[in-house]
Residue frames relative to the residue before (quaternion, step in Angstrom):
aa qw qx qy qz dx dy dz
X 1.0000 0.0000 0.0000 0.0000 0.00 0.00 0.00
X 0.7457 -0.4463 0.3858 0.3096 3.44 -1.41 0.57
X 0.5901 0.4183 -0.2714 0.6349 3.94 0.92 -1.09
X 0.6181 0.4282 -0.5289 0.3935 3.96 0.04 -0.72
X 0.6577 0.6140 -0.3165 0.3005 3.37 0.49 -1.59
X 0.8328 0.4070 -0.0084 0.3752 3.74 0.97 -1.05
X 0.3154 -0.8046 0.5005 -0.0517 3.36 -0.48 1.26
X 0.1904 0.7332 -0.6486 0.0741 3.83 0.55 0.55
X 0.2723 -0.5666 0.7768 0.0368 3.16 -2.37 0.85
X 0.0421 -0.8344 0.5465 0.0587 3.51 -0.33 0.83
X 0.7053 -0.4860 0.3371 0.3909 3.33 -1.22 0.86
X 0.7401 0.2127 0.0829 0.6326 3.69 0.74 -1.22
X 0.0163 0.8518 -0.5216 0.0471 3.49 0.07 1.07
X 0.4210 -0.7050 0.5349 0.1992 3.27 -1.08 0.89
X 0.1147 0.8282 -0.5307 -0.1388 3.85 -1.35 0.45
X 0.3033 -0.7887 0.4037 0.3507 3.52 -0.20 0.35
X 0.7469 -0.5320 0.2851 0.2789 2.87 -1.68 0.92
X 0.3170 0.6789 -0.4276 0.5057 3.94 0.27 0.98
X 0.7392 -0.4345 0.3724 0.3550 3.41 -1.52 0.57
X 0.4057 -0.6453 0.4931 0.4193 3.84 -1.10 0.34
X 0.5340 0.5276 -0.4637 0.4705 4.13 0.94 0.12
X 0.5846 0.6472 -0.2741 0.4052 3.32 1.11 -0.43
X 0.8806 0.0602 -0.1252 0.4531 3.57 1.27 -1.36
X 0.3522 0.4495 -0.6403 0.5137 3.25 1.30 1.95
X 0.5786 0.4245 -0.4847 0.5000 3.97 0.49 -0.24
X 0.6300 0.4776 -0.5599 0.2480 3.56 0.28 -0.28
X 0.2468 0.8479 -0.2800 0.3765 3.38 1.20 0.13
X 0.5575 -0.1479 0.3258 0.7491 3.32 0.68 -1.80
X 0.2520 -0.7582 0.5919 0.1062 3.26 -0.71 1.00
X 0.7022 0.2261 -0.2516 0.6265 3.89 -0.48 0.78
X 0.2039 0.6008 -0.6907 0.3469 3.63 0.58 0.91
X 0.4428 -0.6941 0.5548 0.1197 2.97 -1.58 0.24
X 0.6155 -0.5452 0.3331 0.4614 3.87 -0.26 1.46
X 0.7816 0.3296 -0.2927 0.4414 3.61 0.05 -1.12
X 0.5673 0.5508 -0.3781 0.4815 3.61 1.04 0.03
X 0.6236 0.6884 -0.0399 0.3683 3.18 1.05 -0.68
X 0.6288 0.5697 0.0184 0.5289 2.54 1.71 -1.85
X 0.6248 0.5393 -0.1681 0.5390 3.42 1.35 -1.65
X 0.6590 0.5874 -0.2792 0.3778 3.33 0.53 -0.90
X 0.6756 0.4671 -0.2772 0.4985 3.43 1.08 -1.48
X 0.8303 0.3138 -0.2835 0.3630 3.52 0.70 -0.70
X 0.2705 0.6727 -0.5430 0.4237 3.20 1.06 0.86
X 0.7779 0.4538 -0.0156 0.4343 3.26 0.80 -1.53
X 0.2457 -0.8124 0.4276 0.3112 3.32 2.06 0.17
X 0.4250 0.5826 -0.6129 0.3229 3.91 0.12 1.12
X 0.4596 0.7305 -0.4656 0.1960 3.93 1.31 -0.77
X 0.5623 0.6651 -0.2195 0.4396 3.53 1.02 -1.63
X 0.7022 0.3880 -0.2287 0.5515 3.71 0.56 -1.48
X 0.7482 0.4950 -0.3148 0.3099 3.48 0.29 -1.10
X 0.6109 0.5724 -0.1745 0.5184 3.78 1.35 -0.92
X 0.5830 0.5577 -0.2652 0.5279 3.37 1.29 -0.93
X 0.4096 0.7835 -0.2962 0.3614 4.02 1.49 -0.66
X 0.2763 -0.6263 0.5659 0.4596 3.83 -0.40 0.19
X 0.7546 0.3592 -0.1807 0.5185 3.92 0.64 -0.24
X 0.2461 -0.8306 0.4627 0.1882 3.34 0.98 -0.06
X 0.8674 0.2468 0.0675 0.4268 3.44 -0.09 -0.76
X 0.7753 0.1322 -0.0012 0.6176 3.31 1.09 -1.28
X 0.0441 0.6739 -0.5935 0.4379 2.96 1.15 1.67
X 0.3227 -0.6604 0.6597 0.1565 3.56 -0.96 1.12
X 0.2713 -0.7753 0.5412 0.1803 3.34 -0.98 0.67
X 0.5249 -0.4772 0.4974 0.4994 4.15 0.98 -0.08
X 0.6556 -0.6241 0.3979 0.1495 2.48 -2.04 -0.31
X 0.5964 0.0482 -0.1922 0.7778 3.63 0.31 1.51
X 0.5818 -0.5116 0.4874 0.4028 4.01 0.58 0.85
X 0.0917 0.7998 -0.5820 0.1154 3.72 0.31 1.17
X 0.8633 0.3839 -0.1773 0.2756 3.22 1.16 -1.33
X 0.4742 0.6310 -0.3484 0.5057 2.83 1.90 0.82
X 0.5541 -0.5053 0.5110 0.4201 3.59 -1.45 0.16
X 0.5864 -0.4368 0.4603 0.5035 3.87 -1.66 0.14
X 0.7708 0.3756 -0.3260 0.3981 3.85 0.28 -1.04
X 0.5974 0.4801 -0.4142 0.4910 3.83 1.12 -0.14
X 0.6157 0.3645 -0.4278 0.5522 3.84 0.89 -0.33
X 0.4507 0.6548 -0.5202 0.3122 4.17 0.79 -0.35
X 0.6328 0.6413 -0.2078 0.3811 2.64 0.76 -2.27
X 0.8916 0.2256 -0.2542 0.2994 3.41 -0.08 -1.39
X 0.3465 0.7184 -0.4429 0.4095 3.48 1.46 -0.18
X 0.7267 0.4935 -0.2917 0.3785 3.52 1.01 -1.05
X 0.3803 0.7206 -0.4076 0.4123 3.20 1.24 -0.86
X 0.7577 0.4186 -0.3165 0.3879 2.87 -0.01 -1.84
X 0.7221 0.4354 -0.3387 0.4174 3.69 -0.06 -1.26
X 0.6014 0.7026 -0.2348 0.2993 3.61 1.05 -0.12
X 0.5493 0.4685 -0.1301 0.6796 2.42 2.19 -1.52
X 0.6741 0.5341 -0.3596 0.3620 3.36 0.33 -0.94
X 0.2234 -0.8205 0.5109 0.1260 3.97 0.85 -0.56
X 0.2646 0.8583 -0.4395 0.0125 3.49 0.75 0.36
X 0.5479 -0.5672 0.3941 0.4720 3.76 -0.54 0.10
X 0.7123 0.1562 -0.1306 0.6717 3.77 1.01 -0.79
X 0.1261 -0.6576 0.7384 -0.0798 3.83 -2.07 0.86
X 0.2230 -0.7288 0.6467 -0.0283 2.57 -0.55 1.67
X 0.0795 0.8017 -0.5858 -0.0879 3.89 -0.31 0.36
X 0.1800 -0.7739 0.5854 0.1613 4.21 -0.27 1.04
X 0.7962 -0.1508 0.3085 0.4981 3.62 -0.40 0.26
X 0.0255 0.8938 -0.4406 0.0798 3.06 1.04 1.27
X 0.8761 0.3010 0.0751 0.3690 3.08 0.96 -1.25
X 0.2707 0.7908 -0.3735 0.4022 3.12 2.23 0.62
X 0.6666 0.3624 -0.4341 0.4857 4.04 0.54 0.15
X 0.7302 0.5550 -0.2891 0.2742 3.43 1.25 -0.19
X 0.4186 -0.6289 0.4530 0.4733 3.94 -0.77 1.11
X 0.8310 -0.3013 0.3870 0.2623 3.12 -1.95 0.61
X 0.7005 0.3911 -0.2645 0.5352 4.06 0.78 -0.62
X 0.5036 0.7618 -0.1283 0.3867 3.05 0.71 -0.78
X 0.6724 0.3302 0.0135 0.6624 3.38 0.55 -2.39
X 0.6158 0.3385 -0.6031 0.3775 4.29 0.48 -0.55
X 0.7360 0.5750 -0.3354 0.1236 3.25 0.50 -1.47
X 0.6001 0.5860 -0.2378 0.4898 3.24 1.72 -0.82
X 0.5289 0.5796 -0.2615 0.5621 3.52 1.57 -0.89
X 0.5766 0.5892 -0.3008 0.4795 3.61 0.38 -0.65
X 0.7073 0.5752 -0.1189 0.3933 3.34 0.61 -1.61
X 0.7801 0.2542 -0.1381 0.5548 3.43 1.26 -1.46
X 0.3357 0.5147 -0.6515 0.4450 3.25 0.92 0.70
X 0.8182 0.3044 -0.2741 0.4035 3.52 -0.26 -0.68
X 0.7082 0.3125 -0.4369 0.4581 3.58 0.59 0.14
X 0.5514 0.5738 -0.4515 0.4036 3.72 1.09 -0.15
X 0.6093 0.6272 -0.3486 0.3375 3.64 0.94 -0.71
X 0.7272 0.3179 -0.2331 0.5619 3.89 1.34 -0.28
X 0.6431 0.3905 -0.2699 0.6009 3.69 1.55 0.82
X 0.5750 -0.6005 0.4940 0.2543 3.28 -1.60 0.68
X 0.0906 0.9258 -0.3668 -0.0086 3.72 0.14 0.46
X 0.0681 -0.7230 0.6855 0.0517 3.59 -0.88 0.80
X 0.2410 -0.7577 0.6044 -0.0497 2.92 -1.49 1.23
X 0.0708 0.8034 -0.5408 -0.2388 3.72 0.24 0.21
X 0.0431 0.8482 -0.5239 0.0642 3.91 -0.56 0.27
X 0.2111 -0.6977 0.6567 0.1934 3.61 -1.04 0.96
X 0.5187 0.5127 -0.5012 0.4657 3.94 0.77 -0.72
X 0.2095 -0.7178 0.5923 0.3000 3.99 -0.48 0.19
X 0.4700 0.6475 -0.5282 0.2844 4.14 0.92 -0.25
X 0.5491 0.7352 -0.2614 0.2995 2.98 1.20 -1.48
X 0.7901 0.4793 0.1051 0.3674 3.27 1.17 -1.18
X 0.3678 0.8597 -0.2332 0.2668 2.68 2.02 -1.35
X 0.8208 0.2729 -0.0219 0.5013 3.51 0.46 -1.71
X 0.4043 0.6028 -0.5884 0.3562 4.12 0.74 0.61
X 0.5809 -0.6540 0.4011 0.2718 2.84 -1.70 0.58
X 0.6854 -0.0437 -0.0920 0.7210 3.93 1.46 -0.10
X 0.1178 -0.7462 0.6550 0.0155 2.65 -1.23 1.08
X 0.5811 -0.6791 0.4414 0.0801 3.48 -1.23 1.26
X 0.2187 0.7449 -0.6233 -0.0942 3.88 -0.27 -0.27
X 0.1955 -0.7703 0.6070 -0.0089 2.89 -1.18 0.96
X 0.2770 -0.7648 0.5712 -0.1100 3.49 -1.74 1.05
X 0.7456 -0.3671 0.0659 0.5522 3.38 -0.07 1.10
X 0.7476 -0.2809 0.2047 0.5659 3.72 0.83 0.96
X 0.6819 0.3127 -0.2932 0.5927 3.79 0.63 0.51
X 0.5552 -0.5516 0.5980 0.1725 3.06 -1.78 1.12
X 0.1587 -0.8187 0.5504 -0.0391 3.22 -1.05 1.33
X 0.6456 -0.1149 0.0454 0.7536 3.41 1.35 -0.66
X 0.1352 -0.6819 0.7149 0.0755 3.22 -1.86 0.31
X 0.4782 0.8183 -0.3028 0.1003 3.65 -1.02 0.42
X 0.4255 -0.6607 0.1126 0.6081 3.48 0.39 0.14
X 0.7522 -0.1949 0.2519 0.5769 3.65 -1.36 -0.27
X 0.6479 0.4760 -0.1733 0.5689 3.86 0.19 -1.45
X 0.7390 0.3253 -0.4704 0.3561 3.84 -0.31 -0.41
X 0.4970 0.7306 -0.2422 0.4007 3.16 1.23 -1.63
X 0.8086 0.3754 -0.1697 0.4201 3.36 0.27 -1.00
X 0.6800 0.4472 -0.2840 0.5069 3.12 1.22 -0.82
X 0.7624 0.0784 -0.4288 0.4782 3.85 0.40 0.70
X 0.6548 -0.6242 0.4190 0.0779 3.00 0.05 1.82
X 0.2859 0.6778 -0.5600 0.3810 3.66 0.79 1.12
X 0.8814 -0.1942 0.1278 0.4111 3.18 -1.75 -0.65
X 0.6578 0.5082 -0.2351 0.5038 3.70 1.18 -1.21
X 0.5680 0.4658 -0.3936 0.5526 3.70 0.62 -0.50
X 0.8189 0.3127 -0.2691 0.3991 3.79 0.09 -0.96
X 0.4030 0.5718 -0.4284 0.5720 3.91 1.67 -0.08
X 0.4557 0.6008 -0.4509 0.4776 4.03 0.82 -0.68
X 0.8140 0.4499 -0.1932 0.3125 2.47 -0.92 -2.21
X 0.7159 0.5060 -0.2158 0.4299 3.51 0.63 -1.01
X 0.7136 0.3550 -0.2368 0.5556 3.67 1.16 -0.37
X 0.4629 0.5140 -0.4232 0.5852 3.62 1.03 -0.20
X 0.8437 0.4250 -0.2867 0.1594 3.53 0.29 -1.08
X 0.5592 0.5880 -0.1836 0.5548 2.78 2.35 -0.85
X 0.7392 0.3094 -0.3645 0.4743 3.77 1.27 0.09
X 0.3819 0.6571 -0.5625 0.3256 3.23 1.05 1.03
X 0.6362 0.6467 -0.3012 0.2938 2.92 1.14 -1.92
């Protein structure tokens, strides 16, 4: 089916009220802990999660209250991690998350994005930096496409979105 096929990471991710082994297995149910396990540290959350007085079967509240946004990110990835789809949709996956954090996890989906179809939607442009085409978009319409390097080289909208984020993570 169409939902198997697809792996989405939403910007604001939703978790139900249940152990955190609970909402990365929801994923593939009957995974296997050490599958599980792998997954989380892909998504650099394994370290935080183990560190838990319950580790795992740490309840997370309701809608993941008793977590941070980038600790409910994190595991959201898991899931899509566990889940192994052929396409990943990731929305602003990684927008609650500090700048270390988003490489290490970035790092990660470099190597799991390379054996999947992947959309990424992203305003941070690092995030993005290293796809192979990269869309920009404009009130609903494609304005440029290209890689990171073309993009920049004709000094359009995406080159001057750069310049503007480079300049704001100097400050």
């Amino acid at each position: 089916s169409l939902r198997a096929a697809i792996g989405i990471v939403p910007q604001d991710t939703v978790l139900f009220n249940h152990t955190i082994g609970y909402n990365i297995e929801y994923a593939r149910p009957g995974a296997t802990q050490t599958e599980v396990e792998e997954a989380a540290r892909m998504a650099n959350i394994h370290d935080f999660i183990e560190a838990l007085p319950q580790g795992y079967e740490t309840t997370v509240g309701e809608r993941g209250l008793k977590l941070s946004g980038g600790e409910k990110q994190r595991i959201a990835i898991a899931r899509a991690i566990l889940k192994n789809p052929p396409i990943m949709i990731f929305d602003e996956a990684t927008s609650s998350l500090d700048s270390a954090a988003e490489k290490v996890i970035n790092d990660s989906l470099q190597e799991i994005t390379t054996q999947h179809t992947t959309l990424v939607i992203a305003h941070r442009l690092s995030t993005i930096a290293d796809a192979y085409e990269i869309l920009v978009m404009e009130q609903g319409r494609i304005i440029e496409r290209g890689s990171h390097t073309e993009l920049l080289e004709r000094g359009a909208t995406y080159a001057n979105m750069w310049k503007l984020q480079q300049q704001e993570n100097s400050e």
